[in-house]
C-alpha positions in Angstrom: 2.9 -111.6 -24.2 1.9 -114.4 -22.1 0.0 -112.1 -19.5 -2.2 -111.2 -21.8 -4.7 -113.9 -20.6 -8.3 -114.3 -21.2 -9.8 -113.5 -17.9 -12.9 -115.6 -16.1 -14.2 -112.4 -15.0 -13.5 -108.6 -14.0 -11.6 -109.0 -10.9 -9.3 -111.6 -11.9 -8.7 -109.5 -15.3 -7.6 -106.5 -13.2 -5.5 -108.6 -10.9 -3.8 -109.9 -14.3 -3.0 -106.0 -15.3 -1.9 -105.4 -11.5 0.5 -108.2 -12.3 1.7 -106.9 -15.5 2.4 -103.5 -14.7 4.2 -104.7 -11.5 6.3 -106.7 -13.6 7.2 -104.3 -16.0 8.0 -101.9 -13.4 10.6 -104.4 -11.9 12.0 -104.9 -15.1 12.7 -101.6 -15.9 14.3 -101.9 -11.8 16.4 -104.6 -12.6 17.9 -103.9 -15.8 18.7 -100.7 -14.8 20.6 -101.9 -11.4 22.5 -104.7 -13.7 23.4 -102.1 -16.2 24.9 -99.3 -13.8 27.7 -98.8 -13.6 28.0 -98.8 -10.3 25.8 -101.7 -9.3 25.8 -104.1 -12.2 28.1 -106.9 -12.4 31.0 -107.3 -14.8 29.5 -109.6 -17.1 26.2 -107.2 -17.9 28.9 -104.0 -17.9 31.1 -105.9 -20.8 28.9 -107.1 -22.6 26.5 -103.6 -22.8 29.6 -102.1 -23.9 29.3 -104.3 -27.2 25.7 -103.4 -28.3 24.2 -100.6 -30.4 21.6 -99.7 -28.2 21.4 -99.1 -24.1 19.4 -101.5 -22.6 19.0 -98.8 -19.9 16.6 -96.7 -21.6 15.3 -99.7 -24.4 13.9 -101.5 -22.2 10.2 -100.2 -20.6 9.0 -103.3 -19.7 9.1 -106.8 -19.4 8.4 -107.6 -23.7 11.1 -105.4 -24.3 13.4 -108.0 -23.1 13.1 -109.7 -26.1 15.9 -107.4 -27.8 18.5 -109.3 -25.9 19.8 -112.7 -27.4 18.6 -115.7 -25.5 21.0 -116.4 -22.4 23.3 -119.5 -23.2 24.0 -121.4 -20.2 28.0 -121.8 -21.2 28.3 -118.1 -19.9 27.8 -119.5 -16.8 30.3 -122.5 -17.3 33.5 -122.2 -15.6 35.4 -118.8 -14.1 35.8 -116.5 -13.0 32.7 -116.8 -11.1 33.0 -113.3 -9.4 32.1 -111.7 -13.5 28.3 -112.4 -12.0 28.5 -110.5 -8.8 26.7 -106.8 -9.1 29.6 -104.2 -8.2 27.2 -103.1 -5.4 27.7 -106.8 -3.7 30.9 -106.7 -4.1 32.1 -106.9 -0.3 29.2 -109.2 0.3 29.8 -113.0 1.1 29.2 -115.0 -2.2 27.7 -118.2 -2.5 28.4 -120.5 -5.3 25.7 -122.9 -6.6 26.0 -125.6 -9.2 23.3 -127.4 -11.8 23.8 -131.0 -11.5 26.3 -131.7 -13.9 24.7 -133.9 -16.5 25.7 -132.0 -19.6 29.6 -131.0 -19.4 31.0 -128.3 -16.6 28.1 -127.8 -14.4 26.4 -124.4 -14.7 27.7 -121.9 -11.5 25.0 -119.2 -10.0 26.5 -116.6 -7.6 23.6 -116.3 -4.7 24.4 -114.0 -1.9 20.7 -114.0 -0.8 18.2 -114.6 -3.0 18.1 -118.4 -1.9 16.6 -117.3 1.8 14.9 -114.5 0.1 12.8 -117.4 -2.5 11.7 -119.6 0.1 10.7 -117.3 2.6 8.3 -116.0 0.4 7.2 -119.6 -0.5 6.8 -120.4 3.2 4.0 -118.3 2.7 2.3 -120.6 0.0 2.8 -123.0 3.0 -0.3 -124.9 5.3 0.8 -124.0 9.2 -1.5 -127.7 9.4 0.4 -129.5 6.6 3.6 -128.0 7.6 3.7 -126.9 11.3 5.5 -124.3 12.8 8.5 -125.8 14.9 8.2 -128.8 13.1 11.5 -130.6 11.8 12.2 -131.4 8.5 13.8 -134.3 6.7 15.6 -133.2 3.6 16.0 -136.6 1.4 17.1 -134.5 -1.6 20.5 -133.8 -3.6 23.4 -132.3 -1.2 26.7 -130.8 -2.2 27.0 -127.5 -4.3 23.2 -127.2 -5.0 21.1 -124.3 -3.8 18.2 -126.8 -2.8 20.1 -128.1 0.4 20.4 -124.2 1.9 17.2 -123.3 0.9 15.5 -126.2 2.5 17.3 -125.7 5.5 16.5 -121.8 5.1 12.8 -122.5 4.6 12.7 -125.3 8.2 14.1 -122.3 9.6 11.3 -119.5 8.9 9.0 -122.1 10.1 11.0 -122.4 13.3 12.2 -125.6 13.1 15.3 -127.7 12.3 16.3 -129.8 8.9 18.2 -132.7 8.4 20.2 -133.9 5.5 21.3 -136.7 4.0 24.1 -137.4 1.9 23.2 -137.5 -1.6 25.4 -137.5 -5.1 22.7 -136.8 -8.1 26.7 -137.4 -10.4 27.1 -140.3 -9.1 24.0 -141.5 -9.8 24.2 -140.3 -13.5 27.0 -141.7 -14.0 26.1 -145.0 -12.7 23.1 -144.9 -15.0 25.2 -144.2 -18.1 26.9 -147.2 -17.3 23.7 -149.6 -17.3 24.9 -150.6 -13.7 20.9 -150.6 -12.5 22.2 -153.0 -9.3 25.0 -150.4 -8.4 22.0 -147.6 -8.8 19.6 -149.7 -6.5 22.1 -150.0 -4.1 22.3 -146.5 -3.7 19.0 -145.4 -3.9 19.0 -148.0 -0.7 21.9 -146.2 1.0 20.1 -142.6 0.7 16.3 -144.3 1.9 18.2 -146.0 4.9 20.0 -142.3 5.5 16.4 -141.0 6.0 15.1 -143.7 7.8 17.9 -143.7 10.0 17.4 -139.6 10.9 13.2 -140.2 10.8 13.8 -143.1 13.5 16.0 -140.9 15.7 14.3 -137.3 15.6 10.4 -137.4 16.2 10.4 -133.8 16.0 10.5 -134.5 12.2 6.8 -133.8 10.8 7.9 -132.7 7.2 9.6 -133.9 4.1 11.1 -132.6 1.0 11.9 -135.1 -1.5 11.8 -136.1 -5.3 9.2 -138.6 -7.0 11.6 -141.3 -7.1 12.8 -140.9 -3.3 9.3 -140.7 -2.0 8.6 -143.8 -3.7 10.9 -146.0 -2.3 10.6 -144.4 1.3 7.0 -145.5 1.1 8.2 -148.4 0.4 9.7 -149.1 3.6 7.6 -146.7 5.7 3.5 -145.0 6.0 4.4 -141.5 6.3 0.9 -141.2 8.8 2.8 -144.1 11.0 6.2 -141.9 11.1 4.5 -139.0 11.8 5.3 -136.7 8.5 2.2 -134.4 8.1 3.4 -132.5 5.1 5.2 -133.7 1.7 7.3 -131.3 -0.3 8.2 -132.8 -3.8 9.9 -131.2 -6.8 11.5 -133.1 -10.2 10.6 -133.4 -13.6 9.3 -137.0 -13.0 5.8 -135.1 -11.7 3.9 -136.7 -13.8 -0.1 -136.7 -13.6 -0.3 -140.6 -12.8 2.3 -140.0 -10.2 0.7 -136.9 -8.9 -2.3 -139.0 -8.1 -0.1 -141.8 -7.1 1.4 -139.7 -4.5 -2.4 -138.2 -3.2 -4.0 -141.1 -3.1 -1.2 -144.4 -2.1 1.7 -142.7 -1.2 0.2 -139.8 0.7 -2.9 -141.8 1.8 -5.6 -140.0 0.4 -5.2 -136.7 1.7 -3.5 -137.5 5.4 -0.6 -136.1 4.4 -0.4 -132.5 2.6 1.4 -133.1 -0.7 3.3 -130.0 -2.3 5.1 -130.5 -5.6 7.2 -127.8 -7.4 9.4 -126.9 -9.9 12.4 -125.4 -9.6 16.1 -125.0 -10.6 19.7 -123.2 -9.5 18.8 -120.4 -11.8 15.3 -119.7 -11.0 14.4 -120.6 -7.6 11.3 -122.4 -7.5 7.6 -121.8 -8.7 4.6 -122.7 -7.0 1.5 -125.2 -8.0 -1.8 -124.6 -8.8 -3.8 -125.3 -5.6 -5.1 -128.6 -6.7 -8.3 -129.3 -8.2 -9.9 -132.7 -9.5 -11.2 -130.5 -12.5 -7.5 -130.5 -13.6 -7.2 -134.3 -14.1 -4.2 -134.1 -11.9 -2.1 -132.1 -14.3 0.3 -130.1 -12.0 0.2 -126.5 -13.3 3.5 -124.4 -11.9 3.0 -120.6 -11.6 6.5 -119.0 -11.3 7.4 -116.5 -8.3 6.6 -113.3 -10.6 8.2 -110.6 -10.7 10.9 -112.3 -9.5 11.3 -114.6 -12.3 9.0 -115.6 -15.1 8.7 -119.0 -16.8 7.3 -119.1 -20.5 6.2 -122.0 -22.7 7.4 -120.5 -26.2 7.6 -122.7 -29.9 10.9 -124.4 -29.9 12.0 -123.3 -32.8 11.0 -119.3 -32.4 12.0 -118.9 -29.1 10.4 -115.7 -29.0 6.8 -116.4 -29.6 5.0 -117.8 -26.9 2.5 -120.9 -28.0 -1.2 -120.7 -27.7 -3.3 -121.9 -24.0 -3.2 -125.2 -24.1 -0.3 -126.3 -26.6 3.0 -127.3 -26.2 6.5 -126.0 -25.9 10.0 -125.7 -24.2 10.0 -124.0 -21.2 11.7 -120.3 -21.5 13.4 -118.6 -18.0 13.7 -115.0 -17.1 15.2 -114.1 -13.8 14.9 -110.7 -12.1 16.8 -110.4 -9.2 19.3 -107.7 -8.2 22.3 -110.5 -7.4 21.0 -112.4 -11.2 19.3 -111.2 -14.4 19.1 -114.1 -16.7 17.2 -112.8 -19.9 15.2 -115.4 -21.8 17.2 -119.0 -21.4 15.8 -121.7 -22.9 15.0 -124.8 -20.0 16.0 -128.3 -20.8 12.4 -128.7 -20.1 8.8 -128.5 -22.2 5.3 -127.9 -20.7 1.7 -127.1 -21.8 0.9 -123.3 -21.4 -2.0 -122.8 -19.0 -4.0 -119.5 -18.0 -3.8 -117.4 -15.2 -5.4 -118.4 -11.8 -6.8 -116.5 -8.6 -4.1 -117.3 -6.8 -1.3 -116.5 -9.5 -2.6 -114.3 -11.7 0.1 -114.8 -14.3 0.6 -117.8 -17.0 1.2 -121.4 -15.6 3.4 -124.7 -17.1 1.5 -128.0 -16.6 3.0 -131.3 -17.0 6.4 -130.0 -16.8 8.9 -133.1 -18.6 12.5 -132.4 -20.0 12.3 -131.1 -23.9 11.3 -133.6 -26.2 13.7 -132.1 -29.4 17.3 -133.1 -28.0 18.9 -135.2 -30.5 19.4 -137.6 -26.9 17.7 -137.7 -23.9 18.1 -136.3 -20.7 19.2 -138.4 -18.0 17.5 -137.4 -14.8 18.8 -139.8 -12.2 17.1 -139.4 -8.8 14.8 -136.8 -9.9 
């Protein structure tokens, strides 16, 4: 089990076994409130009734999870969406959030509050410096049915301040890239950066920014963030690479005046947090998910069950633990490099996250 992590000394070692047990006690939580028939949701209910075993008293802990099949994302395909809300929500409001919609019928996650309930705790993670409280935010990110335009809003808010959004079509911008039409893409990509310059110009209030690698590139095109008065960055997507990590520190970010946060996230999970950053680590950006929450796994691609050694790699493997989503082992369209525990998450870490290597095509990413 990937907690089981070579400590650097005593006191991270028993923060690891803190960790674990705290896990496996939320498991046990979680499957238990999925699988009751009074709380669970009609998907869990059904599809308990067709195993040989009762997942309610099977599973002790968070390895035991491994008895269930891994989760396949066309369960959450198409309708009825209301299959995913636990019985004990039922009379709740009920959001609907998409994937982005580059492999078929995008994937649908109910989320009633476990958006608000994410980044509030990673407000936490958050500088009061970088990221001031009463600050504005600019979000220059994907809109429409994804989680991340709520929860950025949701996350200005717990800071006290106010977020604006542009309007931003990650399917268009696939399909325009499956099409080879690299001037139609450019164009757009122009239409979203003068969306956000438009807002930065007209709200000074506006001190911090999420956006993706390719979006903070060509706003710093146009723009010094010092000079428009962002004092914190926020950046998630899989094009995080380590050149562009120290791209964005050191150009785009100008050597430290303005905080720079990346992350890695989804509709499914939430989002984890990085590493606090440390030259040692050669600018590899190592995620640590938001445990016990939800747990991300680097595991050999073809035994999705065994997780890989420190330092190799493999495809990313998702559990989420929530009491409005269990997701049991699904297998990411990403792949990382398995990395340690730290002080600050003592739990395993994904470095380098970059979608999987072993699809027969690859992965269009558009503006991420």
């Amino acid at each position: 089990m990937s907690l089981n992590a070579p400590a650097a000394n005593d006191t991270l070692a028993h923060r690891v076994a803190e960790a674990r047990a705290r896990l496996d006690a939320h498991t046990r939580e979680i499957v238990a409130w999925h699988f009751d028939p009074t709380t669970g949701c009609p998907f869990w209910l059904e599809y308990a009734d067709k195993l040989n075993w009762d997942p309610r008293r099977e599973i002790r802990g968070y390895d035991d999870l491994d008895k269930f099949d891994s989760f396949q994302d066309e369960w959450l395909r198409g309708g009825p969406v209301r299959r995913w809300v636990p019985r004990a929500y039922a009379d709740r409001p009920v959001y609907v959030f998409e994937t982005g919609g580059s492999t078929g019928v995008p994937k649908t996650r109910v989320n009633i509050d476990d958006f608000r309930i994410d980044y509030a705790q990673f407000s936490e993670t958050l500088s009061d410096e970088s990221f001031p409280r009463g600050a504005d935010w600019l979000m220059l990110g994907p809109s429409g049915p994804r989680r991340l335009r709520l929860a950025i809003e949701h996350l200005a808010q717990v800071r006290g301040g106010i977020s604006f959004c542009i309007d931003l079509d990650p399917r268009w911008v696939v399909k325009v890239m499956k099409r080879g039409r690299m001037d139609v893409l450019d164009e757009y990509k122009e239409h979203c950066i003068q969306q956000g310059l438009t807002l930065l110009r007209a709200h000074p209030n506006i001190r911090c920014l999420f956006t993706t690698p390719k979006l903070l590139e060509a706003l710093c095109e146009k723009i010094a963030l010092v000079k428009a008065g962002i004092r914190g960055v926020f950046c998630g997507g899989t094009q995080m690479t380590p050149q562009f990590h120290r791209f964005a520190r050191e150009e785009l970010c100008e050597n430290g005046q303005v905080d720079f946060v990346p992350t890695y996230g989804n509709t499914l999970m939430g989002l984890a947090c990085h590493k606090p950053f440390d030259p040692a680590d050669n600018y590899s950006i190592i995620y640590h998910p938001p445990s016990p929450r939800a747990m991300i796994e680097v595991v050999d691609p073809d035994d999705s069950k065994r997780v890989v050694e420190y330092g190799r790699w493999g495809r990313v493997r998702l559990t989420t633990l929530t009491k409005e989503f269990f997701c049991p082992r699904f297998l990411e369209r990403d792949e990382a490099r398995r990395t340690p525990p730290c002080d600050k998450y003592p739990w395993d870490g994904a470095a380098d996250v970059r979608p999987f290597s072993g699809f027969a095509a690859p992965v269009i990413e558009g503006v991420y």
